[in-house]
N, C-alpha and C positions, 0 to 999 in steps of 0.2 A: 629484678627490682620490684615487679609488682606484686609477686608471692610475699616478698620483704614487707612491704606497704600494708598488705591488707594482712600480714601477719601480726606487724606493731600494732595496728587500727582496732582487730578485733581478737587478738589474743588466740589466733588462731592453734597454735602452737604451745599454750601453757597449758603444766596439769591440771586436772580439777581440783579446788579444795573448798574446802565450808566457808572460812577464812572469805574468800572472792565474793560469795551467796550473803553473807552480812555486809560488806563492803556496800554492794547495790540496793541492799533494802536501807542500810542509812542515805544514799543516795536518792532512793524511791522516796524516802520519806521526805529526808530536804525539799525536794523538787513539789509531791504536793503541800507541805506543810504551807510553802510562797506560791502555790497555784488557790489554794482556798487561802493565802492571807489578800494578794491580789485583788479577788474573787469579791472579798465584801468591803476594800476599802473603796475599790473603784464603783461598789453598788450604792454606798454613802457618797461619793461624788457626783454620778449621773446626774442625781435631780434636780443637779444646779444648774445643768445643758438640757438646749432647746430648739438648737439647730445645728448641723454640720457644716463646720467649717471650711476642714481639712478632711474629707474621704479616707481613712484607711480602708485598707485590704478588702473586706465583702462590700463595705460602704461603698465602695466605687461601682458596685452593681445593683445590691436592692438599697430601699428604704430602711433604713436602722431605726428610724422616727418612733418606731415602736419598742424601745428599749429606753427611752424617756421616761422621765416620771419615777413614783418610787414604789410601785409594785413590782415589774417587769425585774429588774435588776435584783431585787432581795430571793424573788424564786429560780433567779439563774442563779445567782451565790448558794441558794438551798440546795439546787441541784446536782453544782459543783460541788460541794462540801460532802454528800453522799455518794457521789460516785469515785471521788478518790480516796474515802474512806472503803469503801468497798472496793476499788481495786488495788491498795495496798495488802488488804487481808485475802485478796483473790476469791472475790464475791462477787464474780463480773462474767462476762462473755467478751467475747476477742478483741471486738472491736471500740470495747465499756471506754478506752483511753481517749480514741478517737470524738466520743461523744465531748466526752472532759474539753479535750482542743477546740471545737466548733464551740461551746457553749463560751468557753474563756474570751475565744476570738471576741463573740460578740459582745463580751460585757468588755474587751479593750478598746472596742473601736468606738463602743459610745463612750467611753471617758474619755480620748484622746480623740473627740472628733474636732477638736477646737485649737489641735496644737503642739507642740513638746512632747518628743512619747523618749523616756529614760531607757537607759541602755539594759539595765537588770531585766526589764519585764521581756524585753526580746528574747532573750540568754534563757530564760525560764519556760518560757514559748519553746524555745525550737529543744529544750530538753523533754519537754512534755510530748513534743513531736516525735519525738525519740523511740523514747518509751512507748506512743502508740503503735509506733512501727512494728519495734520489738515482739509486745505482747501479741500481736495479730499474725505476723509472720511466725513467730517460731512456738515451739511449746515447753522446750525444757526449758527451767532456771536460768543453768549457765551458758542457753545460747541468747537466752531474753538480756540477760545481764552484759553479754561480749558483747551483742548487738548495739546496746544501748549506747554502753561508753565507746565503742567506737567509732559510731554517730556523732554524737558528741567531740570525742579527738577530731575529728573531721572538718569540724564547721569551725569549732572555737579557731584551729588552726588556718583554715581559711579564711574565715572573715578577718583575724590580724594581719596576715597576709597581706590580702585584696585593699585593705586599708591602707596598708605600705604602699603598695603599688598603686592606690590612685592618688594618693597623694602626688608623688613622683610624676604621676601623667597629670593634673591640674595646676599644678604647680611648680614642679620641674625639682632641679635640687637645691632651690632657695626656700623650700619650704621650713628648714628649720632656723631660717635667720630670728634670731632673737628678741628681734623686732614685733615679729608677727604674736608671740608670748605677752609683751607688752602687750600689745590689741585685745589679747582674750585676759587675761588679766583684766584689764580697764572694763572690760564690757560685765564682764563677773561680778567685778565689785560694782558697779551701776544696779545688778539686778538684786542684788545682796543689799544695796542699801535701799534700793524702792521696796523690798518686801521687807527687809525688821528696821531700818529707820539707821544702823549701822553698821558698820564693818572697819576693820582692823586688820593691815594687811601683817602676813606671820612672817616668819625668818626667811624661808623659801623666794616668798612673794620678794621680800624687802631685795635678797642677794641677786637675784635675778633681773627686780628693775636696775639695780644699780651695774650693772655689767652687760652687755651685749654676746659676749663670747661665752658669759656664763648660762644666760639664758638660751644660747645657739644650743652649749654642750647638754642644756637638760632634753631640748626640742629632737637633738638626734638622737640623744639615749632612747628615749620611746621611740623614733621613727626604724631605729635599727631595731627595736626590741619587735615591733610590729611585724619586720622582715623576716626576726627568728620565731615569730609564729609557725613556720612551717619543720618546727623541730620537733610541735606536739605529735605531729602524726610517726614521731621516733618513740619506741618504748623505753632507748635508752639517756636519750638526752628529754624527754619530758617534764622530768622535773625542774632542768634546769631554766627553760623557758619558760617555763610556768611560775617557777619564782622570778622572773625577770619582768614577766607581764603582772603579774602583784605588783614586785617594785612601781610598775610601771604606774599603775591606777594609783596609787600610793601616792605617786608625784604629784596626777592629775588632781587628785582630791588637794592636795596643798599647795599648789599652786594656779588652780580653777575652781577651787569650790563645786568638782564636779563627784559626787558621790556614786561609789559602785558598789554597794555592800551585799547585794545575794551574787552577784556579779562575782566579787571576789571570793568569798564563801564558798561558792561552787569551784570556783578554781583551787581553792585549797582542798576538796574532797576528790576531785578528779586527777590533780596534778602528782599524786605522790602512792606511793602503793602501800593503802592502810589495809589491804586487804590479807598481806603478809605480819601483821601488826593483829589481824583480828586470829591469823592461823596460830601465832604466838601463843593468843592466850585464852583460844577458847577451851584448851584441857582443863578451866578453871570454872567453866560453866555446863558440864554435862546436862545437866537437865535442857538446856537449848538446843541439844545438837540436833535434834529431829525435830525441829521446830517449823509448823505448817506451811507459817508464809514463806518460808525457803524454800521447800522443797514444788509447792504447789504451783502451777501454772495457770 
């Protein structure tokens, strides 16, 4: 079973193809395209904080204080901007990802030192994480590349999981009563009307307040879908989950107003195998097949 495991995880067992080596540099690229867009929206935010509220991650140990202001933050975004330029083109030394990570951390912990941290930026974080892993431990391509996505299989499939599961242990199996919909609903549209002055509840919203059994059946569709998180780490039922956990954010976004868009994005590049899609039809692009950033480590 555990041969199986870490076969589905890291593709231990598939041939090589070129097909896979594009796959992951659309992947590399998604991932820094939202690590330098991050990068300088959160450096136009900082300068409007001036103390820590909520400590995150290094915050709990040194002074951030010095990532205030609006120099500090524009030459971390500078930094960040070049070094995942340069390690998409493999312009880097082993550990160039790792730098990427610690610099990011600190420009997230100063914008989030006050409060709210959205679920996309984490997903993008621990991908980035990934990727550091990969590039430092290994040297070929296509073990940088197995390594990466099934790092990623890993955690995505986990943290749904674990959510499942604590759900169940803080709340027991009343957590999808229908009821509690209502509550997050009401609290939603409260924050929706104090930041633009209104809100309109949509068809979802509307069938859901008006049914209790209705709103139970949307509450356990995500809480079992959350359980079948643990199919990502299957090669063969992955996709299946994967579109279920779409679904799922899908819901959330219309009936919480809570948006997941790099969140979901990445789950459509990871959940489905374009890399057999790239084998299809790269006899149509010869001139790329020995293409550096592929081949180069």
């Amino acid at each position: 079973m555990l041969n199986r495991f870490i076969s589905d995880l890291f593709q231990t067992q598939k041939p090589r193809t070129r097909g896979e080596l594009w796959y992951f540099k659309l992947f590399e690229l998604f991932v820094g395209i939202y690590v330098i867009k991050y990068a300088w929206e959160w450096a136009n935010y900082i300068p409007r904080n001036s103390d820590v509220v909520l400590p995150l991650g290094m915050a709990n140990y040194i002074d951030i204080s010095f990532m205030f202001g609006e120099t500090m933050p524009v030459i971390n975004a500078v930094l960040i901007t070049v070094l995942c330029i340069f390690s998409f083109f493999r312009i880097q030394f082993r550990w160039q990802y790792f730098l990427v990570l610690i610099l990011l951390h600190f420009q997230f912990v100063a914008r989030y030192s006050q409060g709210e941290i959205p679920h996309s930026m984490n997903m993008i974080g621990m991908s980035l994480f990934a990727l550091a892993l990969a590039t430092f431990f290994f040297k070929k391509p296509w073990q940088v590349s197995r390594f990466t996505f099934g790092s990623v299989y890993f955690f995505v499939g986990l943290s749904y999981f674990s959510a499942a599961v604590s759900k169940l242990i803080g709340t027991g199996l009343f957590w999808f009563d229908g009821r509690h919909l209502w509550l997050w609903i009401a609290e939603k549209s409260t924050d929706i009307l104090s930041r633009t002055g209104t809100f309109e509840l949509n068809f979802l919203q509307e069938l859901a307040l008006q049914s209790i059994p209705i709103a139970s059946a949307i509450l356990l569709f995500g809480w079992l879908t959350e359980f079948a998180g643990a199919f990502v780490w299957s090669k063969k039922y992955r996709p299946y989950a994967i579109t279920a956990i779409i679904g799922m954010h899908i819901g959330i976004t219309l009936t919480m107003n809570i948006r997941f868009d790099a969140y979901v994005i990445e789950l459509l590049i990871i959940g489905y195998p374009w890399d057999q899609l790239f084998d299809r039809y790269q006899s149509s692009f010869p001139k790329f097949r020995k293409l550096s950033i592929l081949t180069s480590s």
